[in-house]
N, C-alpha and C positions, 0 to 999 in steps of 0.2 A: 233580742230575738228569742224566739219561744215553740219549742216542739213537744207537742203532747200528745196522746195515743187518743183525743177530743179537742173539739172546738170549745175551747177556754177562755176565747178573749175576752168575757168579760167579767169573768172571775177575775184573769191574769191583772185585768187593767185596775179593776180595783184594791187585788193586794199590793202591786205597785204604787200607788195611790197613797195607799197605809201606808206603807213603810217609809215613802218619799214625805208624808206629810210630819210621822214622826220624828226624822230627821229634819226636817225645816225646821219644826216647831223645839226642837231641842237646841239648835244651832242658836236659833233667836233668841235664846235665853242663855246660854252659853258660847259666846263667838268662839272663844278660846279651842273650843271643842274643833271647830275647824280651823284654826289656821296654824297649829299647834304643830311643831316636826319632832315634838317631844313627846314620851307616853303621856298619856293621860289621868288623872286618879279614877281609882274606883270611885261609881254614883249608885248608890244603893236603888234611889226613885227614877233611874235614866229606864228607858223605852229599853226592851228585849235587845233587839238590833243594837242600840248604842251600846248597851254592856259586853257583848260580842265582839265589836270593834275595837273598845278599848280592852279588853281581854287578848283580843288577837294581835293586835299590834305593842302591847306590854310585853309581848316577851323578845320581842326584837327591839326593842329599844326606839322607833319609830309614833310618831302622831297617827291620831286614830282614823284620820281618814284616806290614811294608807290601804288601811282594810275596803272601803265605802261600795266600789265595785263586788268585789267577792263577795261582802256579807248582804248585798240585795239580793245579788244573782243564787244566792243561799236559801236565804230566808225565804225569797218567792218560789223558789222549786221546790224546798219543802213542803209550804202552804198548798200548791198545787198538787202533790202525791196523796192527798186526799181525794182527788179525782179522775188521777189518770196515772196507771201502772210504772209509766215512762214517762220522762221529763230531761230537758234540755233546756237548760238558760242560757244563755250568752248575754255578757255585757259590757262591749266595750274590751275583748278578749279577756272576760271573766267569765268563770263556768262552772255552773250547777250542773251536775250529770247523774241519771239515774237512766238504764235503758236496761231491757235482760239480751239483747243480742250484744258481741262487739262493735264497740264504734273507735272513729280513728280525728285524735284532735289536729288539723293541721298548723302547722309555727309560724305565722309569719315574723318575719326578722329582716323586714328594710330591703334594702342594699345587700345584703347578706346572699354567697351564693346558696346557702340551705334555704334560703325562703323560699316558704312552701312546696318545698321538696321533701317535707322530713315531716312524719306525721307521729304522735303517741296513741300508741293502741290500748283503748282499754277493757277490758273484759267485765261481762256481768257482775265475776262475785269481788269487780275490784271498787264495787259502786255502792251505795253513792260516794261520790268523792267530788272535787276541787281542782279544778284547771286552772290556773291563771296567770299570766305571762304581764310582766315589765317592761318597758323598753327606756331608755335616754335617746335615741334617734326616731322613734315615729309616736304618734299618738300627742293626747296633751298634758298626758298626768306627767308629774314632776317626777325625774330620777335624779340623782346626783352622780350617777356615774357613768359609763361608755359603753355598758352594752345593748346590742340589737334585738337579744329578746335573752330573758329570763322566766322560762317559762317554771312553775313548779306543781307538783301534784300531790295532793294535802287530803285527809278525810273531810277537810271544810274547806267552802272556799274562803273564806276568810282568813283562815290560817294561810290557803296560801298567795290568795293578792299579797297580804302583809309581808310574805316570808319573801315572795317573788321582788316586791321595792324594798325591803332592806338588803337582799342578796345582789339586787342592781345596784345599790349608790354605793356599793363597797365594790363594785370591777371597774376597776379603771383603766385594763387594759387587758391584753393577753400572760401577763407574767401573772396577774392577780388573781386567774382561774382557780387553780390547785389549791391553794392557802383558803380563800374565802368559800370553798365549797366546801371544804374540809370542817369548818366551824360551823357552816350550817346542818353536817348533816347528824350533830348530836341533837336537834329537836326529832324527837321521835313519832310526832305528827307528820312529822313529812314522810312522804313515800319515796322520792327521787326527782330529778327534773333535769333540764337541757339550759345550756348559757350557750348562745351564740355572740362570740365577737369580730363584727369583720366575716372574715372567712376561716375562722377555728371555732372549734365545738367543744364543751366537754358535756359529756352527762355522767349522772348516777342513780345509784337506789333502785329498785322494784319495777322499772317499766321498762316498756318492747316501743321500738323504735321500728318504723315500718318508711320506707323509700316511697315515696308518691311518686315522682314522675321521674 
């Protein structure tokens, strides 16, 4: 999904296009590249995009296409701010954000009684930035661990798809909040973010949390 201050669509479809075909075309020549849970090495000749990935997902200790949602929804809202003051990606609850009013990201998290009750506010000069939430209970990307959303908010969204699935497959429960936030919040790209487990919450870092309904 795609918000821009113009009718974009057929720019939008075809940097989508690019960037979708560069990863095929990289994958087919390297499998390993996807189905890999491990970092990846530096490729000095890989596609933009691919080095992004494996850059983003290296410092979590995570396979590169942990990053895959964040770094399109990225890449393509960038490419598009050559055209339109204001831009919105979504992908899959991955998100490119540039707007100059405030806008308010809402959480969903399953089952959870905070779904969709609980929105992250973000302000102009906190943009562009990186929304992107994990889950183990909805969706079909791979977690390894038990939480309902692990949202996080990064100057990339890259960094923070990445940051949001390594901070997911380490909650395994409600005791595991405090310890495992604690460790992520020495990456200094991140800004803060929300873990919902069940029906507990923690958050931290630099953002406003705003009640929806």
């Amino acid at each position: 999904m795609i918000s821009a201050s113009y009718d974009l669509v057929k720019k939008a479809r075809d940097i989508v296009y690019n960037y979708r075909r560069q990863l095929e075309d990289y994958i087919k020549d390297n499998p390993d590249f996807f189905s890999t849970l491990l970092p990846y090495p530096k490729d000095f000749f890989a596609p933009i995009i691919v080095k992004q990935m494996i850059s983003s997902t290296k410092k979590f200790g995570i396979g590169p296409m942990a990053a895959v949602a964040g770094a399109v929804a990225e890449f393509v809202g960038k490419e598009l701010l050559k055209y339109s003051e204001e831009v919105i990606v979504e992908n899959g609850g991955d998100i490119f954000l540039r707007t100059k009013n405030p806008v308010t990201v809402s959480i969903f998290a399953g089952k959870s009684k905070f779904s969709k009750k609980l929105g992250i506010v973000m302000h102009a000069e906190q943009m562009p930035a990186g929304i992107c939430t994990s889950s183990s209970t909805i969706g079909h990307s791979l977690s390894l661990g038990n939480a309902d959303a692990v949202c996080i908010v990064a100057e990339s969204s890259s960094i923070a798809d990445a940051a949001a699935t390594a901070l997911g497959n380490r909650i395994t429960g409600i005791s595991s909040l405090n310890k495992e936030i604690e460790l992520i919040k020495d990456y200094k790209e991140i800004r803060g973010g929300v873990v919902i487990v069940g029906n507990a919450m923690a958050t931290w870092g630099d953002i406003e949390l705003k009640k929806l309904f």
